[in-house]
C-alpha positions in Angstrom: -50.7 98.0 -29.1 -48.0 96.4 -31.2 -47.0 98.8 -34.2 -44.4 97.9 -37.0 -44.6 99.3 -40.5 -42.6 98.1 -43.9 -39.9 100.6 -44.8 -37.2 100.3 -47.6 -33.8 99.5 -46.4 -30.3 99.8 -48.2 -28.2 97.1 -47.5 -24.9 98.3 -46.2 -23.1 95.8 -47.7 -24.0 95.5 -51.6 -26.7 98.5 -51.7 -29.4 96.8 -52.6 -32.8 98.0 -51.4 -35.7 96.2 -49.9 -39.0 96.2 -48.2 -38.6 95.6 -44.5 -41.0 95.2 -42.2 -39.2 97.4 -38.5 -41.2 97.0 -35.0 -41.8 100.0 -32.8 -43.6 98.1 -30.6 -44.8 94.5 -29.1 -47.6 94.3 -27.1 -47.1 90.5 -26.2 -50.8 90.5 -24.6 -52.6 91.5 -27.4 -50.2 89.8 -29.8 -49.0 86.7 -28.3 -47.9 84.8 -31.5 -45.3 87.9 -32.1 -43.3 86.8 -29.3 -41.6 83.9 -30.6 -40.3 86.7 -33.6 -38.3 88.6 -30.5 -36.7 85.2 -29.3 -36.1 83.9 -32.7 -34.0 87.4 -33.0 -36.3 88.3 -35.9 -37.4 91.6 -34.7 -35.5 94.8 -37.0 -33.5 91.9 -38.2 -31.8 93.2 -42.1 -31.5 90.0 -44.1 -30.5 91.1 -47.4 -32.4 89.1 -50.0 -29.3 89.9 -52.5 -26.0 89.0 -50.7 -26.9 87.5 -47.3 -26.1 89.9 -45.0 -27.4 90.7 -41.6 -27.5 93.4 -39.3 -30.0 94.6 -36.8 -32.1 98.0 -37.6 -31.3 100.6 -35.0 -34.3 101.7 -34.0 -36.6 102.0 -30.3 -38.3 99.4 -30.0 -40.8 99.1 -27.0 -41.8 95.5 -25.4 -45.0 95.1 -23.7 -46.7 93.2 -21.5 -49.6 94.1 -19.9 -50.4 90.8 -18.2 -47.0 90.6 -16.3 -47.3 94.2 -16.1 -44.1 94.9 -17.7 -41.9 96.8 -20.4 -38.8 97.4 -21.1 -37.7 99.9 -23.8 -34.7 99.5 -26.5 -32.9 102.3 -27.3 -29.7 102.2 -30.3 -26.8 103.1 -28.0 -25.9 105.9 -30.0 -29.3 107.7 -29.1 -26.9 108.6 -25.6 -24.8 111.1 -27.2 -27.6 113.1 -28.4 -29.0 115.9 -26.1 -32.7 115.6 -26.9 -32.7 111.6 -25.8 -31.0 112.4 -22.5 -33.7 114.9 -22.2 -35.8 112.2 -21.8 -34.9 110.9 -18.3 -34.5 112.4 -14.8 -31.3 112.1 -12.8 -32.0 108.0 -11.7 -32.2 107.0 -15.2 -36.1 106.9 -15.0 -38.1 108.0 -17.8 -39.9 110.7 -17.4 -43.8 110.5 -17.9 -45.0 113.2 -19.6 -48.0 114.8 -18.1 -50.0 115.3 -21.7 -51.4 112.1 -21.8 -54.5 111.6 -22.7 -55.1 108.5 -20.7 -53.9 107.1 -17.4 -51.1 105.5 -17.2 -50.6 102.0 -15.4 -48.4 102.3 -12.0 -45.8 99.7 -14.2 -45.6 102.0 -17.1 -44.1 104.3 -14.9 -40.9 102.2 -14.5 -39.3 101.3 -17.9 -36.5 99.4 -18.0 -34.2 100.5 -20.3 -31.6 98.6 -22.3 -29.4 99.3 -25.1 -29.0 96.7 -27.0 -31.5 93.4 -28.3 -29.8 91.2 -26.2 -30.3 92.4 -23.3 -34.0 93.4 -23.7 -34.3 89.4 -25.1 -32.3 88.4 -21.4 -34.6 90.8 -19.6 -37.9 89.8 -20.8 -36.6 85.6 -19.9 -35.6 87.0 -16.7 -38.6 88.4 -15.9 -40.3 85.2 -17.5 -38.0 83.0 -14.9 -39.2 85.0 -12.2 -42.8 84.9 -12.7 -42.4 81.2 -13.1 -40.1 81.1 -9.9 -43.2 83.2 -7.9 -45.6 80.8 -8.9 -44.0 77.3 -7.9 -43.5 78.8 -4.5 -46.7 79.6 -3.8 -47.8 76.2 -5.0 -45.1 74.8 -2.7 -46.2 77.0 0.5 -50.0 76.0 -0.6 -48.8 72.4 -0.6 -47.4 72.9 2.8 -50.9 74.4 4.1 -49.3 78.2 4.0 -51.0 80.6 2.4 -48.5 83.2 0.7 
């Protein structure tokens, strides 16, 4: 499920408030148009309507997609000097699952990638893209070539 919700933002620059609309989530199966928002850099982007001036809104920010069987998790950088987040993750860097859940959790849930900063989530998510892409010319190639992958 893809979750956002319109908060009121200061602008740091001139102080100015405005509605802004801040993504939690992106569930790129279920909302396939969003995605071009994430590539554009639109996602918790701060455009002040007043003086011009950008900045991207620190919050997590989840990306999902369940046909790939992906996601990969933002976190502001400055959610690593805070106990409580680090809390969050076992010795390998892997999240930790919590066992409350009231539903199953897919196998590819289990291993977030986590990133900490838009950029890299955006290069991820191409990577992962490119590979996909990469998997399925292959096996057109070895099908071509009467192999069956």
């Amino acid at each position: 499920m893809s979750f956002y919700e319109d908060r009121t933002v200061k602008c740091p620059e001139c102080g100015v408030e405005q509605i802004v609309q801040i993504w939690n989530s992106l569930n790129v199966s279920l909302n396939p148009h969003e995605k071009s928002k994430l590539f554009d850099g639109e996602i918790n982007l701060f455009v002040c309507e007043s003086c011009g001036h950008k900045a991207y809104i620190p919050v997590s920010f989840l990306y999902h997609d369940m046909d790939r069987k992906f996601c990969v998790q933002y976190f502001p950088s400055t959610s690593m000097k805070k106990a409580e987040f680090l809390t969050l993750f076992n010795a390998d860097g892997s999240m930790k699952i919590t066992e409350n859940v009231e539903f199953p959790v897919p196998d590819y849930m289990k291993n977030v990638q986590v990133v900490f900063s838009m950029d890299e989530l955006i290069r991820y998510v191409l990577f992962r893209e490119m590979l996909v892409e990469y998997q399925l010319k292959t096996e057109d190639q070895e099908e071509k070539n009467g192999r069956k992958v």
